[in-house]
C-alpha positions in Angstrom: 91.3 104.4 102.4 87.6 106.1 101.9 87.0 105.7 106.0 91.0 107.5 106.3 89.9 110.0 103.8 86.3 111.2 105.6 87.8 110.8 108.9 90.7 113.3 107.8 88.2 115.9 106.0 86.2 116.3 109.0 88.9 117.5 111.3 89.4 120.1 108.6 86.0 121.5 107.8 84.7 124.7 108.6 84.3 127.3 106.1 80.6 127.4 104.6 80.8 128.5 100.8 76.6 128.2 100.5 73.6 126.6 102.1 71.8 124.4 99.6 68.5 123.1 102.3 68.2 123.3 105.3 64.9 122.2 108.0 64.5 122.8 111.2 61.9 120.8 113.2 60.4 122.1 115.8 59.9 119.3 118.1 63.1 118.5 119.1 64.7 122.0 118.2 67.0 120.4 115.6 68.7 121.8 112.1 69.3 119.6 109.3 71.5 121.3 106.8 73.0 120.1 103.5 76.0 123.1 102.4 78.4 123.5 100.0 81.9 122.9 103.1 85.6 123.8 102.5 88.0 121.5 102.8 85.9 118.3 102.6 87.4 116.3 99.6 91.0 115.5 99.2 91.9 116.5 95.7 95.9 115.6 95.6 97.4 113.5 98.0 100.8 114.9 99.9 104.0 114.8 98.1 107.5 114.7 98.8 107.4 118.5 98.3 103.5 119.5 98.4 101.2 119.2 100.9 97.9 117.5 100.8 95.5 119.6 98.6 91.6 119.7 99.7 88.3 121.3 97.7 85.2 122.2 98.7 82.5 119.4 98.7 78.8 118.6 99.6 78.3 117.8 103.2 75.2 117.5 105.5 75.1 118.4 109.4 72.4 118.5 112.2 72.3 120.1 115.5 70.6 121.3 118.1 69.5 125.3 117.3 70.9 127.3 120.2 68.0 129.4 122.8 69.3 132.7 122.4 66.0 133.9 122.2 65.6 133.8 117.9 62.6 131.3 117.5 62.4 130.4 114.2 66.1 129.8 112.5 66.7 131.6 109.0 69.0 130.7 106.1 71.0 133.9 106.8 71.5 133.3 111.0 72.3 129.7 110.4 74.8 130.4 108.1 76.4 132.7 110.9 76.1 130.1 113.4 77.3 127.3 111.3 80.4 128.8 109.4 83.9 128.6 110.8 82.4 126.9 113.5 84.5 124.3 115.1 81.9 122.3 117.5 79.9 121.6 113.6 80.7 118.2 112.6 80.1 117.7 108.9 79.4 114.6 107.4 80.4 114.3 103.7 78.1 113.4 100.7 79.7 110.8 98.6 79.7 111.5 95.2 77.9 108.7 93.3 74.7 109.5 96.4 74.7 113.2 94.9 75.1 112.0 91.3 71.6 109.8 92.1 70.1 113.4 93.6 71.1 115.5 90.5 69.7 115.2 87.0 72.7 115.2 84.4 
């Protein structure tokens, strides 16, 4: 069921709602970014009548920063490059590994 769930929510991610960290290393030219992702948890499963319903949820990438001549990345150009993009695959954080992260 979880495996269905995450494999479900990351054919319908795309919209960035807010970049929380990201890091871009400079050897191998690759962005890590953890962002705050539409779509990426199920929050009521389909009905007879309704349709699935999906919320936003924590979610980490990485790629490879594209040469287009910009040499260091910034929060700002990232977010451009990263939101409503469909080649982005995101990876959602489960809960109870955020819950660890965050100080109730």
């Amino acid at each position: 069921m979880y495996g269905r769930l995450i494999e479900n929510c990351l054919d319908k991610m795309s919209e960035v709602h807010k970049i929380y960290h990201f890091n871009w290393d400079q050897k191998d030219e690759m962005v890590y970014v953890e962002a705050e992702v539409a779509d990426a948890v199920m929050s009521c499963s389909a009905t007879l009548y309704e349709p699935e319903q999906w919320t936003h949820g924590r979610c980490t990438t990485s790629f490879l920063w594209p040469d287009d001549g910009e040499a260091t990345p910034t929060e700002q150009n990232i977010f451009e490059y990263i939101n409503n993009n469909s080649v982005i695959e995101w990876e959602l954080i489960p809960l109870e590994n955020f819950l660890e992260l965050t100080k109730i």
